[in-house]
SEZA-475164 format. One line per field, with one value per residue: residue number from 1; residue in three letters; x, y, z of N, C-alpha, C, O in turn. Coordinates in Angstrom, 2 decimals. Example, Ala and Ser with C-alpha at 12.3 -4.5 7.8 and 13.67 -1.06 7.14 Angstrom:
<fitis>
resi = 1	2
resn = ALA	SER
n.xx = 13.19	12.85
n.yy = -5.69	-2.25
n.zz = 7.80	7.08
ca.xx = 12.30	13.67
ca.yy = -4.50	-1.06
ca.zz = 7.80	7.14
c.xx = 13.20	12.90
c.yy = -3.30	0.03
c.zz = 7.80	7.87
o.xx = 14.24	13.41
o.yy = -3.32	1.14
o.zz = 8.46	8.04
</fitis>
This chain:
<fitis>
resi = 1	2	3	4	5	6	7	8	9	10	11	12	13	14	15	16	17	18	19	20	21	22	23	24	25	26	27	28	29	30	31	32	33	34	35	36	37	38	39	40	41	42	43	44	45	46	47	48	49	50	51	52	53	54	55	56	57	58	59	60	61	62	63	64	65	66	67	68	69	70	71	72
resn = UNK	UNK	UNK	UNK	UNK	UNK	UNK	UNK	UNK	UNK	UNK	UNK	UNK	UNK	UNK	UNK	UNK	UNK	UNK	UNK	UNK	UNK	UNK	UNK	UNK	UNK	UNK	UNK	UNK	UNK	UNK	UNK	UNK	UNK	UNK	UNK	UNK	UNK	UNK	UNK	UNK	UNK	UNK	UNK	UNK	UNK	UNK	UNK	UNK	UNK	UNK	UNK	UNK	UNK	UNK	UNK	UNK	UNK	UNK	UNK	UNK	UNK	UNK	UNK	UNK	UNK	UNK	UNK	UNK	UNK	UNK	UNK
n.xx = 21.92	24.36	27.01	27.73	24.59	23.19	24.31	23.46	20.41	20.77	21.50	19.04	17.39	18.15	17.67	14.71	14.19	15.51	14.61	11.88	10.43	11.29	10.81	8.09	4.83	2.74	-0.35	-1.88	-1.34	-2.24	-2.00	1.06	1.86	0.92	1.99	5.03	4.57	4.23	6.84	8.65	7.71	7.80	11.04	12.29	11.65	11.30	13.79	17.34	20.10	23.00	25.23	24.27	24.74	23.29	21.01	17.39	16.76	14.95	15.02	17.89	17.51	15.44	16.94	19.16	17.59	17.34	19.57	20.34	18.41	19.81	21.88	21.15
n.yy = -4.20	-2.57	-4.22	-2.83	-1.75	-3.76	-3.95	-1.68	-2.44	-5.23	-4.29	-2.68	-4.80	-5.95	-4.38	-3.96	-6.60	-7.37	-5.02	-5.07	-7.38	-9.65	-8.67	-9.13	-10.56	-11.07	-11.13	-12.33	-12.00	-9.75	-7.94	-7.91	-7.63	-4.30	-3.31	-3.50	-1.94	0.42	0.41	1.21	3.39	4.98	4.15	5.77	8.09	9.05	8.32	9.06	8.35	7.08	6.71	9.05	11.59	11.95	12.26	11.59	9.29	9.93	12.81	13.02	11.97	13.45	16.05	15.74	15.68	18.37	18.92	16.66	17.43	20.03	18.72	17.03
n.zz = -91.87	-90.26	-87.70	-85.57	-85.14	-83.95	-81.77	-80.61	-80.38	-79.12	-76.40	-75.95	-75.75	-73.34	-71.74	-71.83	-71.00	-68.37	-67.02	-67.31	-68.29	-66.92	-64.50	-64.11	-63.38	-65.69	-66.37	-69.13	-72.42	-73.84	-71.72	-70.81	-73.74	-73.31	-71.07	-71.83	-73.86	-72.52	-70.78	-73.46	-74.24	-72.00	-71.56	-73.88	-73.83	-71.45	-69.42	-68.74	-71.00	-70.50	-72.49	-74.33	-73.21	-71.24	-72.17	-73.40	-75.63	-77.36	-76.92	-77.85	-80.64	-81.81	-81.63	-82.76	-86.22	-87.28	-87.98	-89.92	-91.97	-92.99	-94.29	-96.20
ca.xx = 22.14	25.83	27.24	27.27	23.54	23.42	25.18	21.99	19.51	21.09	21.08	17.86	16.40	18.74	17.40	13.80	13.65	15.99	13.97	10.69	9.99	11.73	10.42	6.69	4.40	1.82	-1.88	-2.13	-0.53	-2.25	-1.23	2.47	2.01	0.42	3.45	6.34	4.68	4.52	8.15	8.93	7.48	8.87	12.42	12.20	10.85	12.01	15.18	18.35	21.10	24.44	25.75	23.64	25.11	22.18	19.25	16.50	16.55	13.44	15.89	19.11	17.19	14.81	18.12	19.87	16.94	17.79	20.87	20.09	17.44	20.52	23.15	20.29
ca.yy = -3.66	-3.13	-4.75	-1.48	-1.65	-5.21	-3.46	-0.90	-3.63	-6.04	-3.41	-2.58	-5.93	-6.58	-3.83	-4.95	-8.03	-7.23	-3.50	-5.19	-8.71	-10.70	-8.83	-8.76	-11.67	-10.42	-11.95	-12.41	-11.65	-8.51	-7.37	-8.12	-6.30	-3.08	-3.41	-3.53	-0.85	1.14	0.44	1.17	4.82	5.23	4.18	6.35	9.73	9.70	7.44	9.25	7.04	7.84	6.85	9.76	12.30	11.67	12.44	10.31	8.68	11.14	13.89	12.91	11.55	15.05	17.23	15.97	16.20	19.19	19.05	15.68	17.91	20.64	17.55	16.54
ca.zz = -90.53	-89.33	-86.17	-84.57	-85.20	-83.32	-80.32	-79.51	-80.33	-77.96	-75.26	-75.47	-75.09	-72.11	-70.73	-71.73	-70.37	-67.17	-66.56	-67.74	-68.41	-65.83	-63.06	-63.70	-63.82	-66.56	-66.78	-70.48	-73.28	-73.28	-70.61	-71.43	-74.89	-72.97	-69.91	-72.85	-74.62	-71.16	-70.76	-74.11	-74.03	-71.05	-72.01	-75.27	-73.75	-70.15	-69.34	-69.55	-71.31	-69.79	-73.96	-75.02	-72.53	-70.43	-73.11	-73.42	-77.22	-78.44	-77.50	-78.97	-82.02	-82.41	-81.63	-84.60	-87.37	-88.21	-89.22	-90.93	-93.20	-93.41	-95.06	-97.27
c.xx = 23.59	25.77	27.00	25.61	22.87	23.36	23.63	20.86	19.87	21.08	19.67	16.94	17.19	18.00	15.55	13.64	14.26	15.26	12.28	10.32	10.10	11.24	8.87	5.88	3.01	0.60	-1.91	-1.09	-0.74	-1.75	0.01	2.85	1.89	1.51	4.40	6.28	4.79	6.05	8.86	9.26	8.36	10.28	13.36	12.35	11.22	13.44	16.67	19.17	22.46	25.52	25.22	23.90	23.68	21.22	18.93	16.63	16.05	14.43	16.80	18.83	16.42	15.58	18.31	19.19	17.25	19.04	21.06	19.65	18.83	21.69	22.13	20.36
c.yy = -3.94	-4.05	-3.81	-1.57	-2.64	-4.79	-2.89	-1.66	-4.64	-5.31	-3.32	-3.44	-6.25	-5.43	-4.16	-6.30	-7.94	-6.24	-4.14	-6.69	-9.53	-10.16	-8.61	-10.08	-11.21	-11.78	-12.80	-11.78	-10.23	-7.34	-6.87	-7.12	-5.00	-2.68	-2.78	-2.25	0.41	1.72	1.33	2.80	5.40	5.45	5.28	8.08	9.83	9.44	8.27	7.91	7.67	8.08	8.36	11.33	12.76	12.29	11.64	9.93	9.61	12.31	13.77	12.85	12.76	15.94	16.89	15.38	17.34	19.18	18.16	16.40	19.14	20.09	17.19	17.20
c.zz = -90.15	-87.76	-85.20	-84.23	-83.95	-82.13	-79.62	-79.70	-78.96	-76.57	-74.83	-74.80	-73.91	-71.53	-70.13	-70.64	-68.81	-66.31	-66.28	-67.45	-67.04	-64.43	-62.60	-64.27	-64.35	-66.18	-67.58	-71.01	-73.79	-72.43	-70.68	-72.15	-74.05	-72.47	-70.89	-73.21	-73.56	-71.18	-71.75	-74.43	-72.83	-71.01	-73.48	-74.38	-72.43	-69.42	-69.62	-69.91	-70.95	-71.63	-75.02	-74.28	-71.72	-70.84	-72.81	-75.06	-77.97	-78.24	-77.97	-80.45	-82.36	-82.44	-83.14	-85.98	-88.07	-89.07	-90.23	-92.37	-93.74	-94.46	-96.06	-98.33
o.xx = 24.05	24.83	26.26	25.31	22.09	22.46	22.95	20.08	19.17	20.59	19.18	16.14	16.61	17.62	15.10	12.91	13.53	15.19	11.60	9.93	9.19	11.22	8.41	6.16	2.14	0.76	-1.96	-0.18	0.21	-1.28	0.23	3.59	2.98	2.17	4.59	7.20	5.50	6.45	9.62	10.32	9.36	10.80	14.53	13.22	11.56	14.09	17.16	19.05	22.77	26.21	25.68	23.26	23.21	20.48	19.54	16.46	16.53	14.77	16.85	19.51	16.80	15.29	17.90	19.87	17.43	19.36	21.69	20.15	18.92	22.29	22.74	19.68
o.yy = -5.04	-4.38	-3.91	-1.47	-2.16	-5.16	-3.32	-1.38	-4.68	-5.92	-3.71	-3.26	-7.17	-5.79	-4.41	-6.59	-8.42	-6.41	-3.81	-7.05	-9.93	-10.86	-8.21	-10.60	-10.97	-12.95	-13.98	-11.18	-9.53	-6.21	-5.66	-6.18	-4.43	-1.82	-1.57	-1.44	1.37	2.85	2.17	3.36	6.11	6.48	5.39	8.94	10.98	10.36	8.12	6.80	8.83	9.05	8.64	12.26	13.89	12.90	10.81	10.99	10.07	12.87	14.54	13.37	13.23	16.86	17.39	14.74	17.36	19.35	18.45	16.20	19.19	20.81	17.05	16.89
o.zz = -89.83	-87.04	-84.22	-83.04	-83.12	-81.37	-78.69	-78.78	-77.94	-75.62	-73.77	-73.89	-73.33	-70.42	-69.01	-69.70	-67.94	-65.09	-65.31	-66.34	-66.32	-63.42	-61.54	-65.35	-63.51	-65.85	-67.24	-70.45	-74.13	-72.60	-70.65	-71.90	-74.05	-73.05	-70.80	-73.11	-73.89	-71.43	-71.29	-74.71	-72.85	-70.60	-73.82	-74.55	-72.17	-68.92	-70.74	-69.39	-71.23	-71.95	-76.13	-74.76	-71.73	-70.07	-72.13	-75.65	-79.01	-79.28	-78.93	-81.34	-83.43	-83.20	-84.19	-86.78	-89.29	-90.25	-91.25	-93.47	-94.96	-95.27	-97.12	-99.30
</fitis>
């Protein structure tokens, strides 16, 4: 994994734990898991990212498949 790689990992969980974690006091650990994965979907599929010219992830990352399969 490059450093670059590092960079959107470390984002994410700041946003995790700042968006998510830290401001909800879960039940269980259940719970927690379900919440995250909530978030998670959420952050993936609706969220623009201002780095992504305000896509959400699922669209930046489903836009450029094709052309991935076209370089292949």
């Amino acid at each position: 994994m490059s450093a670059d790689s590092n960079v959107f990992i470390e984002r994410l969980w700041r946003s995790v734990k700042y968006e998510e974690i830290y401001l909800k006091a879960y039940e269980s650990v259940g719970q927690a898991r379900q919440s995250i994965a909530n978030y998670l979907t959420w952050y993936n599929q609706q969220r623009p990212h201002s780095s992504l010219s305000d896509k959400t992830p699922d669209e930046a990352y489903f836009a450029m498949l094709p052309a991935m399969k076209t370089a292949a």
